[in-house]
N, C-alpha and C positions, 0 to 999 in steps of 0.2 A: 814826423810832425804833420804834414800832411794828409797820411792814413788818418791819425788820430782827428783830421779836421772833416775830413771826408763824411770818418763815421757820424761824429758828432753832429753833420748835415742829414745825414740817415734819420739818423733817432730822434732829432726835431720833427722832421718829416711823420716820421709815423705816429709820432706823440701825436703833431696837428692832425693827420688822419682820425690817429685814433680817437682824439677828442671830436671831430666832428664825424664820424657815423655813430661816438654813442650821442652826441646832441643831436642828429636826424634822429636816431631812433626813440629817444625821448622827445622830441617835439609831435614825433609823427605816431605814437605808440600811448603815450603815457601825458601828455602834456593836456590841458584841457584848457578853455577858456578860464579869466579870474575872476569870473562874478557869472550866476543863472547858472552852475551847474545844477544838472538836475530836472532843469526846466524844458520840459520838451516845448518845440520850435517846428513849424507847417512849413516847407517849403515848395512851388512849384517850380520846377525847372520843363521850361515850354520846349517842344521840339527845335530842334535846329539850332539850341543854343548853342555856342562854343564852348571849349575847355576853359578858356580867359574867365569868358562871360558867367560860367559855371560858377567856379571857385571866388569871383567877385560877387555874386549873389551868399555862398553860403559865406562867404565872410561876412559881410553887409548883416546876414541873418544873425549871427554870430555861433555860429555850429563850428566852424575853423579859425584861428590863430590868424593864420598867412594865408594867402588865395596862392603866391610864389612856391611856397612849401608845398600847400595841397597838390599845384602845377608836377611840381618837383617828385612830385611821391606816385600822381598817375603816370609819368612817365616811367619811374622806376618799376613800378608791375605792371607795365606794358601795355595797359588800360586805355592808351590815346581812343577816341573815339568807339570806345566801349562804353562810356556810361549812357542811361536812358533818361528820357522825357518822363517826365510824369508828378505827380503830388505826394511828396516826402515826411515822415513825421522822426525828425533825429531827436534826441537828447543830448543837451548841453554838457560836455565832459564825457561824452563817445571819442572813442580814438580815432583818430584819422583814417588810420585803413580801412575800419566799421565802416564808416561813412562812405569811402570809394569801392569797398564791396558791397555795397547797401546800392549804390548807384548803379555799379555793372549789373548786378542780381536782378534789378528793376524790382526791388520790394519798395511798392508805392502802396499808397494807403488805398484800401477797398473799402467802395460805397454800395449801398442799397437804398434800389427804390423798387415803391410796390406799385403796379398800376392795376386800377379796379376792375371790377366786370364791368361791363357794358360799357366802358368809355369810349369815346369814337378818337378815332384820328388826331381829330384837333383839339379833343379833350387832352393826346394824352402828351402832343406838342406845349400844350397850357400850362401841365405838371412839372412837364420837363425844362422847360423853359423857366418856372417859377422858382423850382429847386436847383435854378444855376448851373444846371445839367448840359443845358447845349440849348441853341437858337431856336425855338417854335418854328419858324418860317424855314429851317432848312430841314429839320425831322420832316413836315409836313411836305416840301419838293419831293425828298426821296422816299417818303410814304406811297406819293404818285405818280413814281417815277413808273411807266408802261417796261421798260427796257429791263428794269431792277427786277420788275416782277417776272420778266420772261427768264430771266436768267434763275431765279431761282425756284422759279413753279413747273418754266418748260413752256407755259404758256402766256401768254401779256395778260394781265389783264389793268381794269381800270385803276387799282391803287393795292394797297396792302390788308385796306377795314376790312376786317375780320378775321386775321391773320395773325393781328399786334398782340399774341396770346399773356390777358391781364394773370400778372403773378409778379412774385419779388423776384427782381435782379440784380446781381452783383457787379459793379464797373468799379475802372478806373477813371479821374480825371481826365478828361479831353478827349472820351470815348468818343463816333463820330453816330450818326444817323444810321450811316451804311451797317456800323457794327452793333448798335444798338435792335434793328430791325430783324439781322439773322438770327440774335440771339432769339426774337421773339417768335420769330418763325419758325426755329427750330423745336423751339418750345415748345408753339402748337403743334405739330409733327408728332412731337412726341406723346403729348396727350390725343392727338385725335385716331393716331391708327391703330390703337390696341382700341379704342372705344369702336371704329368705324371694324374692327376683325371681329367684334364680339357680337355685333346687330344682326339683326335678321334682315333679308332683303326689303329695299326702297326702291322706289320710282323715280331716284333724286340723283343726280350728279352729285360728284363733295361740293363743289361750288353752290349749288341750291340748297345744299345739307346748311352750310356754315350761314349763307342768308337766312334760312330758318334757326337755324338758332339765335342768328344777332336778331332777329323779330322777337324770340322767347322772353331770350335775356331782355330787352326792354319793359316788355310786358309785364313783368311780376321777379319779384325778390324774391320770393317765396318757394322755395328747392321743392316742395311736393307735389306745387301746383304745376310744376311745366311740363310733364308727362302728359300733361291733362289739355293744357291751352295746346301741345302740338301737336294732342290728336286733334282737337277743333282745327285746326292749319292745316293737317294733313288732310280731314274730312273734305274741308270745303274745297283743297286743290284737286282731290278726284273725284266732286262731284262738279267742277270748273265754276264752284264760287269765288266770288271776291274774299279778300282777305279782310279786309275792311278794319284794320291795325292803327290808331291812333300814330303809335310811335313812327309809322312809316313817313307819314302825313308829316311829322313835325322835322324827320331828318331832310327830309327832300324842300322844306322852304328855307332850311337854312338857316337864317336866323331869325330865332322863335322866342318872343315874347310875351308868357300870360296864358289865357285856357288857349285850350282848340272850338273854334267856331264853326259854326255849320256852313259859309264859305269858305273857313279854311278844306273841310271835308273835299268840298269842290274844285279845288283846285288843280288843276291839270297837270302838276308837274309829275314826274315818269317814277316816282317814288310812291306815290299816293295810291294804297291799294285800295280805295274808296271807289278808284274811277278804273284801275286798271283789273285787269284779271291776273290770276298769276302770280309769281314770285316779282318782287322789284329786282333791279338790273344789278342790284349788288347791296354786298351788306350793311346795316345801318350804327352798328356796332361790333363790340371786339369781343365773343361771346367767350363763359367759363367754360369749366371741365361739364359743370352740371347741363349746364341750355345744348351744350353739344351733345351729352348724351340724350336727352332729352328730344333733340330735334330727330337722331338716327331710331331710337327708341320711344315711339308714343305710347301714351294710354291704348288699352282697348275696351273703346268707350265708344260712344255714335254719336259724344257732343258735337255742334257744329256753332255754340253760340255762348259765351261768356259777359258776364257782368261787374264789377269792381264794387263792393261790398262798403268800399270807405275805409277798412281798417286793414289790408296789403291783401285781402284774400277776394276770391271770386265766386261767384255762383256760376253754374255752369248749366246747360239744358241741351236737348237736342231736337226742339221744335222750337221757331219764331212765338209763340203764343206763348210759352212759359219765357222766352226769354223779356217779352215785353212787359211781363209783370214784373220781372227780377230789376227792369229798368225802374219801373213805375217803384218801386218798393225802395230801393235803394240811392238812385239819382236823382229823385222829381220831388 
């Protein structure tokens, strides 16, 4: 009587076992939310959440039944502090486990943004900041970070402008500045030393190469003409002309409102190739594939003097006397 009572404790036993791993495995497997399947659901999960705080958000979202169960089941594959940070795109009636290998895996949703030619610095802090991408004010610290650039050039210099090489990027949610930056630099790296292997010898450091180009790239939109405007650049720096570059003029005041005046022309700040000789102390923009090849490769031409025609193109000359008609002709 007793065996017989024994067993009959046995086989309850495994009965309730065995109805409760096939009910985990149906809840955890097969079970979906009872309403929005189907409906894909955005979630971000910010670094340094908890396991708790985890599974109470995708409940909340309603991508999970139980936040206890979901608890319950990263323990069971051993998952504790395996899953990642980042911006999640599940669908409602995904299984459980999808969901917590979707989270170990870090399959977050990948975004693109494109940044233009010639946008400076704080241009592209503006962009980034507008498309919710991350803060203006700290892209722009670690754009001028001296320390950041020494570490990744070898040498300090005064910021990153002309380096932030314009192209589409692929991130995740809560990329930071630091990573956002290498990726831009690596970028230009890669575009610029098969261009800088394939030139013929300059008189130019890369650092004065990449200033002339962010001087091109402002200059003109126009991909044929800037062979052209940087043998005029090139001319005038070996024969120790001025550069005498509008766009320099307007980076170096900063904040610039409306034409350029002939006091603006005058003005003393260390940007202004009006007054200075020379290259300026650093680049004014974040130049393309084209202004960079453009700047290592000039025309050969004996232009030393251009004019803007009104409709994105230039006349060009290489005496003051034809240039003064090209003025007379097309700005007066």
């Amino acid at each position: 009587m007793y065996k017989m009572g024994f067993k009959l404790k046995i086989i309850v036993i495994v009965i309730v076992f065995t109805a409760f791993v096939i009910g985990f495995i149906y809840l955890n497997f097969y079970a979906v939310p009872s309403s929005g399947k189907g409906e894909k659901v955005l979630v971000e999960i910010p670094k340094g959440l908890g396991l708790k705080d985890i599974a109470l958000k995708l409940e909340e979202a309603g991508v999970i039944r139980s936040d206890k169960l979901f608890i319950f089941s990263v323990f069971i594959k051993g998952a504790t502090g395996k899953l990642k940070a980042g911006e999640y795109e599940f669908q409602i009636g995904d299984p459980q486990d999808r969901i917590i290998d979707k989270l170990i895996n870090g399959d977050v949703i990948v975004r693109r943004i494109t940044i233009p030619e010639g946008f400076t610095t704080n241009d592209i802090a503006e962009l980034l900041e507008k498309n919710n991408i991350m803060n203006s004010e700290s892209f722009v610290e670690k754009a001028n970070s001296t320390e950041f650039t020494k570490e990744l050039f070898g040498v300090s210099l005064s910021s990153f402008e002309g380096y932030l090489f314009p192209d589409t990027y692929l991130y995740k949610k809560g990329i930071s500045p630091e990573e956002l930056i290498r990726m831009m630099v690596s970028r230009f790296n890669e575009v610029y030393e098969p261009l800088k292997a394939n030139s013929g010898e300059l008189n130019l450091k890369d650092h004065e190469v990449v200033i002339l180009a962010s001087i091109i790239e402002k200059e003109t939109g126009n991909t044929s003409e800037r062979p052209l405007i940087s043998a005029v650049f090139h001319n005038r720096l070996r024969l120790g002309m001025r550069l005498e570059s509008d766009p320099t003029v307007i980076y170096g005041m900063g904040d610039f409102f409306g034409n350029l005046t002939k006091n603006d022309l005058k003005t003393g700040n260390k940007y202004n190739t009006y007054t200075i000789i020379g290259l300026p102390p650093g680049p004014i923009s974040n130049p393309g594939k084209d202004s960079l090849q453009a700047a290592l490769s000039p025309a050969n031409v004996n232009y030393l003097y251009f004019v803007s025609k009104g409709d994105g193109s230039h006349e060009f000359s290489s005496n003051y006397l034809d240039h003064q008609r090209g003025v007379t002709k097309y700005q007066r």
